[in-house]
N, C-alpha and C positions, 0 to 999 in steps of 0.2 A: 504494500500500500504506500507510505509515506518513507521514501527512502530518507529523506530528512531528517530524519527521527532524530532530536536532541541528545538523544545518548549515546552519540559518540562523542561529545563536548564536555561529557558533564565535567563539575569540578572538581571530584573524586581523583581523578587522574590527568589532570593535567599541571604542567609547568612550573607555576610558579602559587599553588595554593597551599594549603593547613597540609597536605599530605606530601607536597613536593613532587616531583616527577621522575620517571622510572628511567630516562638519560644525565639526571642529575649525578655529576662526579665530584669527588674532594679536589680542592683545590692545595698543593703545598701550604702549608702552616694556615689554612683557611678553616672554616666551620665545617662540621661533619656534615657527611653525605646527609640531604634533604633538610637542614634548616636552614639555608637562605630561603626567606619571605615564609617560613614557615611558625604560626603565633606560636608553638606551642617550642619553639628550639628556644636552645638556653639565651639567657638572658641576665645580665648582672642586676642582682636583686628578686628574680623571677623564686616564688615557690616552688613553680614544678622543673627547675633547671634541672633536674637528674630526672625529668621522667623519660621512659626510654621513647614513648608515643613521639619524642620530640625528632627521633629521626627515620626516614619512612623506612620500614621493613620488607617494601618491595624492592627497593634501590640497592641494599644490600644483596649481591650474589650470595654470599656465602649461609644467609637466613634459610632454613629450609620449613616448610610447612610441618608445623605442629613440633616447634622446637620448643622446648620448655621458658616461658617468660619471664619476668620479675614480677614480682603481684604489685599491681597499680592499687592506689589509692582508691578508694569508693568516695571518696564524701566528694560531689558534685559529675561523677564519671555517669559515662554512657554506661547501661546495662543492656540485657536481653530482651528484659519488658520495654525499657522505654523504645526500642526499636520496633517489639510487636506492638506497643500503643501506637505510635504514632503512624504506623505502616500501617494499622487495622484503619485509623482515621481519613490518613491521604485515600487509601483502594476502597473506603467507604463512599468518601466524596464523588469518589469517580463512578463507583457503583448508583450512587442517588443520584446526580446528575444523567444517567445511563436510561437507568430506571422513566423520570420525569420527561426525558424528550423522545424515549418510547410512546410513553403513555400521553403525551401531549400534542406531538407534532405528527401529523398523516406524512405517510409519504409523498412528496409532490415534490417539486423542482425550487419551490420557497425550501423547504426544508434541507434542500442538498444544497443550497448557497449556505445555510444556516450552518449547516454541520462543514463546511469548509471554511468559514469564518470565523467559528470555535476552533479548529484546528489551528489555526494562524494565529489566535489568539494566545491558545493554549501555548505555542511555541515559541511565541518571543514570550511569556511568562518565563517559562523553562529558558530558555536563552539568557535571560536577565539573573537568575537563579545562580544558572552555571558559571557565570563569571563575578558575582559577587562571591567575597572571602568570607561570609560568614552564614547560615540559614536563616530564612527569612518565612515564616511558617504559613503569611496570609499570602507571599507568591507561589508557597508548593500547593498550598489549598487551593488558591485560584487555578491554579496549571491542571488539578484533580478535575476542578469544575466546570471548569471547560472542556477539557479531555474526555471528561463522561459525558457531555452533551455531545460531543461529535462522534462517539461511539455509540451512543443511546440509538442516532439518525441512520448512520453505517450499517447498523448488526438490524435495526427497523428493514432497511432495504434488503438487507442480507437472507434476512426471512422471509422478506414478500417474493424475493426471486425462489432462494430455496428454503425451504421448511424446515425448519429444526437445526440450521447453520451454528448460529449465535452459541445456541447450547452444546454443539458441540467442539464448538473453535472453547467455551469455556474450560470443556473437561481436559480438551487435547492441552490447552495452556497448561493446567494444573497437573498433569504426566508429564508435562516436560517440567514441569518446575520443583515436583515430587524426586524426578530421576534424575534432573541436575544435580538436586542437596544430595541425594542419598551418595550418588558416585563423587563429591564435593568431600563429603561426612566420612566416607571409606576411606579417604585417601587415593583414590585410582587418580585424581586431578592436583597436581602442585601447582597453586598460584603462585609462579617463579615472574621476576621481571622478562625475562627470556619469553617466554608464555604470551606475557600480555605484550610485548612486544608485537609479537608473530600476529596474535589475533585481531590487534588493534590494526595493523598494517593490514590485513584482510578484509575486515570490516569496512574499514574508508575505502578500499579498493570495490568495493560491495556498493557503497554507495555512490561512488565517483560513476561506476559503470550504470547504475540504475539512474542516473541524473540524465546521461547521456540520451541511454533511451526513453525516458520522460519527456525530450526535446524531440528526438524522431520518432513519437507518439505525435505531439504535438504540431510538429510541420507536417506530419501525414508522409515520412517515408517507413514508420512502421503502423500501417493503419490500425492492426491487428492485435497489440501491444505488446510485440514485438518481445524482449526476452517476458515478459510480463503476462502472452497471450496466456490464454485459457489451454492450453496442452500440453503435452510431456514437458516441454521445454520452460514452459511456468511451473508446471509441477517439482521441475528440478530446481529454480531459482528460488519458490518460494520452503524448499526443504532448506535449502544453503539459508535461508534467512532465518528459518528459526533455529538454525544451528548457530547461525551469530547472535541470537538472541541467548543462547545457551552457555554462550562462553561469555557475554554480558552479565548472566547471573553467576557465574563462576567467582568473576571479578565482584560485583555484590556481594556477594558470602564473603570472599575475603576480608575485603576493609570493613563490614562488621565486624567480623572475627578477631582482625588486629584491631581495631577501634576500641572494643571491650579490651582485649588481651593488655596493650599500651596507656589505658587510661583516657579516653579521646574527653572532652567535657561530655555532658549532658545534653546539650543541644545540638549536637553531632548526627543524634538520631533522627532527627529532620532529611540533615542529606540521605541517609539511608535509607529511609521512606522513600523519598525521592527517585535515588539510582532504581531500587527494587520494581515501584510503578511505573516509568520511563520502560522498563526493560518489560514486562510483564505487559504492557498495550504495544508495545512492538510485537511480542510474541503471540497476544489476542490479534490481533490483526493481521499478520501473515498467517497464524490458523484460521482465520473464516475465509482468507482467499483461497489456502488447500484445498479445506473442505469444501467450497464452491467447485472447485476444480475438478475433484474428484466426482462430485457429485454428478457433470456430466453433461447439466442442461445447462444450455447458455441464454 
């Protein structure tokens, strides 16, 4: 659907944020890997100067997943809950919003300008989000509320074409998101810098090509939608898509994971909300194109 999709941006992983970036190197006699522009690196006079959160654990080669940590501090830290709170909140908003422009808007052609103007909405929220240094909670709730409005219209069509789409581009999301964590949880998957290296360089490669043909969609030299049509050759795109969606939630389990592990503050769990619902409507979304796909009737 939206190759666009904001979460290749987010601030979780880039450059010069709270988490610092996975090309970030020491410099001779300089600050350790990942706390330039990083709030939580040491700081003369800083309380948490020895916390280790202060230098990102992805940037480190030598970190290996599930290596024993130093026990961070609780009093003001990210936990488990506050990430299921605040995650049950954001995918709630998205779900009420979903809910109401089902139940409110008919399908018509007002309504499909509607749910592409929530989209564009939704995404410079999330845009805005992703490059601010700190969470902002009424722009991830905005970005929810809109994002469920344009998914509310979406999965409405999805269903008046084919029958029982929506419900199960649902379940399909939630097997992939079930058998993400579980192979996550095993260990079969090391979120190594090298890793997210690789995948992130595929992903943009992913999107760079579905832009291209969005444009010869749009000039009418792939009338048909070209790698996007409805046949084997969409069916294979949009599996490659939810398998980028899959190594997006890889990378989400991680930086919760270290965020608890390292001590991240408390209002940390905002972004985590965040990356988790960004990834989880890319993955609803390329499941109900599948399953239109498969389904056979165009």
């Amino acid at each position: 659907m939206r190759s666009s999709n904001p979460v290749f941006s987010r601030r979780g992983f880039s450059r010069d944020n709270g988490y610092a970036g996975f090309n970030a190197a020491p410099q001779a006699g300089g600050p350790a890997v990942g706390t330039q522009g990083n709030p939580y690196a040491q700081q003369g006079g800083n309380p948490y100067a020895q916390n280790p959160y202060a230098q990102n654990p992805y940037a480190q080669q030598g970190l290996q997943h599930g290596a024993p940590p130093q026990a961070p501090a609780t009093t003001g830290r990210m936990t488990m809950d506050d990430v299921v709170m605040r995650s049950a909140m954001t995918l709630g908003t998205v779900v009420v919003g979903a809910v109401l422009a089902w139940a409110v808007l008919p399908v018509s052609s007002t309504s499909y300008g509607l749910a592409i103007g929530s989209a564009l909405v939704a995404f410079v929220l999330a845009m805005v989000q992703s490059f601010k240094r700190t969470p902002n909670p009424a722009l991830i709730l905005g970005y929810a509320a809109f994002e469920g409005v344009f998914l509310g219209v979406i999965s409405e069509m999805y269903n008046a074409a084919w029958s029982g789409a929506p419900f199960q581009a649902v379940l399909g999301t939630m097997a992939v998101t079930g058998a993400t964590l579980l192979v996550y949880k095993a260990g079969w998957i090391r979120v190594t810098a090298r890793y997210a290296r690789i995948g992130l360089t595929i992903a943009i490669a992913f999107v760079a090509v579905m832009a291209v043909n969005l444009l010869l969609v749009v000039f009418g030299v792939a009338p048909d939608g070209g790698l996007r049509s409805n046949g084997p050759l969409g069916a294979i795109v949009g599996i490659l898509a939810i398998l980028i969606g899959a190594f997006f939630l890889t990378l989400d389990f991680k930086q919760i994971e270290d965020g608890i592990t390292y001590g991240a503050p408390k209002e940390e769990a905002w972004l985590a909300a965040f990356g988790l619902t960004m990834t989880l409507v890319w993955i609803y979304l390329e499941m109900l194109r599948l399953v239109a796909i498969f389904s056979g009737d165009d």
